[in-house]
N, C-alpha and C positions, 0 to 999 in steps of 0.2 A: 298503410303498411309502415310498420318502425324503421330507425335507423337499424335495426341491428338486422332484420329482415334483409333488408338492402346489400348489407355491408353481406352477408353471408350468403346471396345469391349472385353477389357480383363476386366473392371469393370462389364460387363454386364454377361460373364462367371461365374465370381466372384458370382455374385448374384444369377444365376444358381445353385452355386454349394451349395451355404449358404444354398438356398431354400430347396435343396435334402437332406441335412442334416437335417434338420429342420424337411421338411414334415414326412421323413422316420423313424423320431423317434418319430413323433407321430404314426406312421404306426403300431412302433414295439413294443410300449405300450397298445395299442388300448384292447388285453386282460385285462390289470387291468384297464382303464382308457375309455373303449371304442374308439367309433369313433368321441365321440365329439369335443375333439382337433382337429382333421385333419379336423371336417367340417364347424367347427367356420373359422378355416386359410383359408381354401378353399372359402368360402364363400365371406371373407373379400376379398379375392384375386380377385374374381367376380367383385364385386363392383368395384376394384381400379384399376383393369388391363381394364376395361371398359371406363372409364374416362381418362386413360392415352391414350390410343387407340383413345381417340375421340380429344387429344389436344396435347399431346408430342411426337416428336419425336425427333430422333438422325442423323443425315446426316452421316451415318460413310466410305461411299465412295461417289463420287462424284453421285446426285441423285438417290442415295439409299437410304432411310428413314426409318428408325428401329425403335417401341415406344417398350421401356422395358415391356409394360403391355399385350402387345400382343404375342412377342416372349417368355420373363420368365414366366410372371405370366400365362397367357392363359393354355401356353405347358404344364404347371409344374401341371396345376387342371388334366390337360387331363391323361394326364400319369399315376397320383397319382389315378384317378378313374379305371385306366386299371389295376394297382395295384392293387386293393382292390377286381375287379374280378377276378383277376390271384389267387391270393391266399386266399382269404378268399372264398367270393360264390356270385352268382350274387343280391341278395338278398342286401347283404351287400351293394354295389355298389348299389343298387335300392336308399338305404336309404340314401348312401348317398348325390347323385346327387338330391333327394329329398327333402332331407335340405338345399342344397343351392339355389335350384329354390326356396323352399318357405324364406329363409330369403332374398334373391333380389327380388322379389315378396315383400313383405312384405315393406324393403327397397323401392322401385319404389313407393310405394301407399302412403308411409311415405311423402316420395317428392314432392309429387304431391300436400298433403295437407298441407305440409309447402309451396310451392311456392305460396297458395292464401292466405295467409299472407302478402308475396310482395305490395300486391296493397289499403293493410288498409292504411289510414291516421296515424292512433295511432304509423305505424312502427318505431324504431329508429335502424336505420345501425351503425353496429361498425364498420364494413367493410363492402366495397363496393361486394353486391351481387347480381347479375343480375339472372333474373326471368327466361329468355332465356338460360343463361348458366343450369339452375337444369332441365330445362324442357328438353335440348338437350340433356346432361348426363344422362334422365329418357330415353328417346328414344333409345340411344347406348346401356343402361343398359337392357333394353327389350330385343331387338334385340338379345345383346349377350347372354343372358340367356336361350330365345330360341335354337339359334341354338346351347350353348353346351348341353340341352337333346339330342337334335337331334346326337349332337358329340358323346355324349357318347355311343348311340345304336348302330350309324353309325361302333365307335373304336370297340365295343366288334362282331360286324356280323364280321368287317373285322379281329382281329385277330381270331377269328374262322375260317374265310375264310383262312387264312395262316399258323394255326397250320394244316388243311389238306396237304396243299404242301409243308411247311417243320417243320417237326414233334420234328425236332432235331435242327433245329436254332431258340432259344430262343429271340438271342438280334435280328434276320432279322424280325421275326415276330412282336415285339413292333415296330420296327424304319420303318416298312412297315405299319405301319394301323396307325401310329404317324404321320407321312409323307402325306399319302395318304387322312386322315382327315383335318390334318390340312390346304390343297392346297382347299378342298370345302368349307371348313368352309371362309375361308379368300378369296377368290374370293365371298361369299356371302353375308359376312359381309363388306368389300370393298365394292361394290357393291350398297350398299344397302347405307351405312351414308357418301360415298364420291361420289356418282355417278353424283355429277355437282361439285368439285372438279377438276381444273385444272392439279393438280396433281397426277389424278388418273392411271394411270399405272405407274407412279412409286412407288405407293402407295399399288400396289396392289403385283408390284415385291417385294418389299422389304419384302413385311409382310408374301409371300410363303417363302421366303429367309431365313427369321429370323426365323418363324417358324420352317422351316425345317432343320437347324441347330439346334434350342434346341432341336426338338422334337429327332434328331438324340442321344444326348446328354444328355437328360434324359433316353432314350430308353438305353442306353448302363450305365449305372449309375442303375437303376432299374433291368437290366435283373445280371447285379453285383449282386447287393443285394438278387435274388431271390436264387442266385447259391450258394453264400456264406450263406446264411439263409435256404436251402433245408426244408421245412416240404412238403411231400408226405403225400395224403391225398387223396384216390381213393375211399372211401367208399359213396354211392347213398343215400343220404337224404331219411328220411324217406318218406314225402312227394311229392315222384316224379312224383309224377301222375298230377300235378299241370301246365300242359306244354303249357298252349294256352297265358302265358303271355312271350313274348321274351326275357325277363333277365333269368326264370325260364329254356327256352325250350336250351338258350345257355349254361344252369351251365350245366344241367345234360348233353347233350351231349357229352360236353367237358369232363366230369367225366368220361365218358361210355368209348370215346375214349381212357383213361389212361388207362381204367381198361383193357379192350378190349386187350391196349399194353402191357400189364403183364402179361396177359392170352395166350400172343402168345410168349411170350419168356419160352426159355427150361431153368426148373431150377436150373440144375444143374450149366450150364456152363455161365447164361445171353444171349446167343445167341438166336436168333427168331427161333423160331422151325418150322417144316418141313409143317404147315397146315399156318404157316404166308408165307413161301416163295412160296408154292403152288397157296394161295389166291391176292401178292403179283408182283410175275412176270407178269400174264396175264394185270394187270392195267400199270405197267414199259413199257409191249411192245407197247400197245396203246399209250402211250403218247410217246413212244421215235418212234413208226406210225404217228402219229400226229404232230409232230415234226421236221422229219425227221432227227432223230440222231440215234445214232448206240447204243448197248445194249449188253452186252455181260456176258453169265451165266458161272462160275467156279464151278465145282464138283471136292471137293478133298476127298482123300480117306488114310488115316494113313496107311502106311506101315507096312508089318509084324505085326499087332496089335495084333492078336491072339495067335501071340507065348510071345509077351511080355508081356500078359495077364497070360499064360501060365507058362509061366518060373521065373517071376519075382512077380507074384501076379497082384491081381485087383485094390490092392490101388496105383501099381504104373502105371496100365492103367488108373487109374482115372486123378492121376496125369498128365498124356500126356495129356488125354483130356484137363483137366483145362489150361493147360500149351497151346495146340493148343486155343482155346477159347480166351485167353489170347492174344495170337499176333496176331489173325484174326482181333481184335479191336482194335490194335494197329497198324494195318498195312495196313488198308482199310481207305479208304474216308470217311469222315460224308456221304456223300450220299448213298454209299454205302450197302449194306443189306448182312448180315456177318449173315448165320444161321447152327444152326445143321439139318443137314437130317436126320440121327440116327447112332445109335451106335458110330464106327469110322469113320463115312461120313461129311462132309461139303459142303455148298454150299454158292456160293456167289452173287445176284443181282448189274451186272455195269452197273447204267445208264450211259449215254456219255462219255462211254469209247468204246479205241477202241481196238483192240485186240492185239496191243503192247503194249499199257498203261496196259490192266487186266494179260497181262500176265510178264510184269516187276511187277505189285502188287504181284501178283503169288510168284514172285521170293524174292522179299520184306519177303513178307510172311515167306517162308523156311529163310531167313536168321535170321530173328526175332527168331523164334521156335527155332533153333540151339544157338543161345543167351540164349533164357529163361533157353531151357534144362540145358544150360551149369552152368548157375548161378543158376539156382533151385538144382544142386547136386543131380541129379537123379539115386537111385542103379543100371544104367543101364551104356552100353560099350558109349562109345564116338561114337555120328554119327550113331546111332541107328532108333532115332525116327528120319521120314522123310515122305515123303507123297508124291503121285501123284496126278496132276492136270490135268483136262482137259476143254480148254473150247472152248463155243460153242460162234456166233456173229450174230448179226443181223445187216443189212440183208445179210451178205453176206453167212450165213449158213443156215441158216432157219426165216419162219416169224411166227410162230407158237411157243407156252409155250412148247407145248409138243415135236417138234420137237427138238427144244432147247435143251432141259434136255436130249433127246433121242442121239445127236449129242455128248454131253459134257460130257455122260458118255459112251457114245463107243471111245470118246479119252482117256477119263479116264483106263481105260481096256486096251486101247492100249497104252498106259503109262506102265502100270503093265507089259505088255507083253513081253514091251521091258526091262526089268528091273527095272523098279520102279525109286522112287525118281528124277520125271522129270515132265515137262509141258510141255501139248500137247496141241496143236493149227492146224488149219487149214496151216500155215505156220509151223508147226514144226511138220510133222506125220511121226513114225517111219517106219522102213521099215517091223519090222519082224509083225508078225499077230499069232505068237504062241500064248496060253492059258497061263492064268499067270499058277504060280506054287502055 
């Protein structure tokens, strides 16, 4: 790769990053100042990334062709409208993909009645301005206008479609429906104003390429911002009933879903409670059926809970629990499904795990908890609080929810039996079968 390569893909970066800055602070004023800033830039960016699209590009590796208007500007409208669904409401995003089809729209007709100008006698050129060149620029500029409505329903069905498969990956969901939009958009739009172009599959690699690099690159720059800016906001519009338009039928779902998730977490400890991991498993085993990958449930149970309850009070039961709660999350997968069963019980959903990976978690787990207790300064004896695990695997234990759970707490039991404070597995079962005590 040359310097000059270098020097013009980190300029192109560069301009990526001005743009986030830029856009995102019109984003974060849009309360006092509305959305007009952001639609007016967004708008201008239509126009200009369309015409750069139709005439510039950048050779930045040998027959690769990058135009700055297709990779920056295109990406940076797309993402900024995925923004403005993510956190404000689809509504918002209606309006304002709205305002930029009608001033390019409006723009395009403007053109069109300046280029019959062109052909009066009376004309005088100050510069030399070809009637062909505004008429090709009106056709690009159609073109793209079209298909980003189309982008933008397209970006919001598909992060819809990926906040159901991962509910807890924020940046994979944007840089999945960024990626995935931008490779149809740009084979269509390719397609369409180079399709007797000599150079059209280089033309068409490069602009997936470029694309899919910023799109990666705003997606993680965006899902930043969302993390560092948090407003939670789960409450159902008045107007919900409104569902036969698809900006409307995506808000609210998406809304339903949050709330849905709130409503399934126990509130004492934040853990999913015992009717999420009920409702929860049966869907894991299907797909890890489906799949064919392994799945494996953990049922722990707090040791002695009752006498520490007992003997030292409830608020320093409480305190275990928070304290257990605490390093289940800290100690599990993001994929993972870390819930309370009830009282001193826990349970844990492992997709593709296998039953040495859930039961080194396992272990994970108690080493964590003996940490917390120890820095929490708990009025209790040292090596106290401790817990038995047992888990169950699919398939090599059962292929069934309920045998699962039936498997993972007769290990569980038989943990107890053998003395507590241990993980029990199909490869690790004790010998004795006494009743706990």
């Amino acid at each position: 790769m040359s310097h000059d390569s270098v020097q013009q893909i980190g300029l192109l970066f560069f301009e990526a990053l001005f743009l986030s800055v830029l856009l995102l602070a019109f984003f974060r004023v849009r309360n006092r100042f509305g959305l007009a800033p952001l639609c007016v830039t967004l708008g201008a960016f239509q126009h200009l990334q369309t015409t750069l699209a139709a005439a510039l590009y950048l050779e930045i590796f040998p027959g690769i062709y990058v135009s700055p208007g297709s990779t920056v500007l295109f990406t940076a409208t797309l993402v900024m409208t995925l923004l403005v669904y993510i956190r404000d409401d689809a509504a918002e995003a209606r309006s304002l993909i709205v305002g930029i089809v009608a001033a390019n729209v409006t723009l395009s007709i403007v053109a069109l009645l300046v280029n019959l100008h062109l052909s009066s006698p009376l004309l005088v050129l100050m510069q030399d301005v070809s009637g062909q060149f505004l008429v090709q620029n009106l056709w690009s500029l159609l073109i793209g206008t079209c298909l980003l409505c189309a982008d933008v329903i397209l970006v919001i069905v598909l992060y819809e479609f990926f906040y159901r498969l991962l509910p807890r990956a924020l940046f994979a969901r944007i840089a999945l429906s960024i990626v995935c939009v931008v490779t149809i958009d740009t084979t269509l739009f390719v397609s369409i104003s180079f399709y007797d172009s000599p150079d059209f599959s280089k033309i068409l690699l490069a602009g997936v390429l470029g694309k899919t690099a910023f799109g990666v690159f705003y997606a993680f720059i965006v899902s930043a911002y969302l993390r560092l800016f948090p407003v939670p906001n789960l409450a159902l519009p008045d107007d919900a009933g409104e569902g036969r338009k698809v900006f409307h039928i995506l808000t609210y779902r998406q809304r339903y879903e949050l709330l849905k998730d709130e409503l399934m977490r126990e509130p004492m400890t934040g853990l999913f409670n015992r009717k999420f991991f009920n409702d929860n498993l049966p869907r894991e085993l299907r797909r890890a059926q489906r799949l064919e990958h392994q799945l494996n449930v953990l049922l722990l149970d707090l040791d002695n809970f009752k006498q520490i309850n007992d003997r030292y009070g409830h608020q320093a039961g409480d305190d275990v629990i928070l304290l257990m709660a605490q390093a289940m999350q800290e100690s599990f997968r993001a994929a993972d499904i870390p819930c309370r069963y009830g009282g001193e019980e826990f349970a844990v959903i492992l997709p593709d795990a296998t039953t040495d990976s859930a039961t080194i978690a396992a272990r994970r787990l108690r080493e964590k908890l003996s940490d917390l207790c120890h820095a929490a300064d708990l009025p209790l004896p040292a090596g106290i609080v401790t817990f038995t695990a047992g888990i169950a695997s699919y398939p090599a234990d059962a292929d069934s929810p309920d045998e699962l759970v039936r498997i993972a707490d007769q290990r569980l039991y038989a943990g107890k039996r053998a003395g507590r404070d241990r993980v029990i597995s199909a490869d690790a079962m004790p010998a004795s079968s006494m009743s706990p005590a």
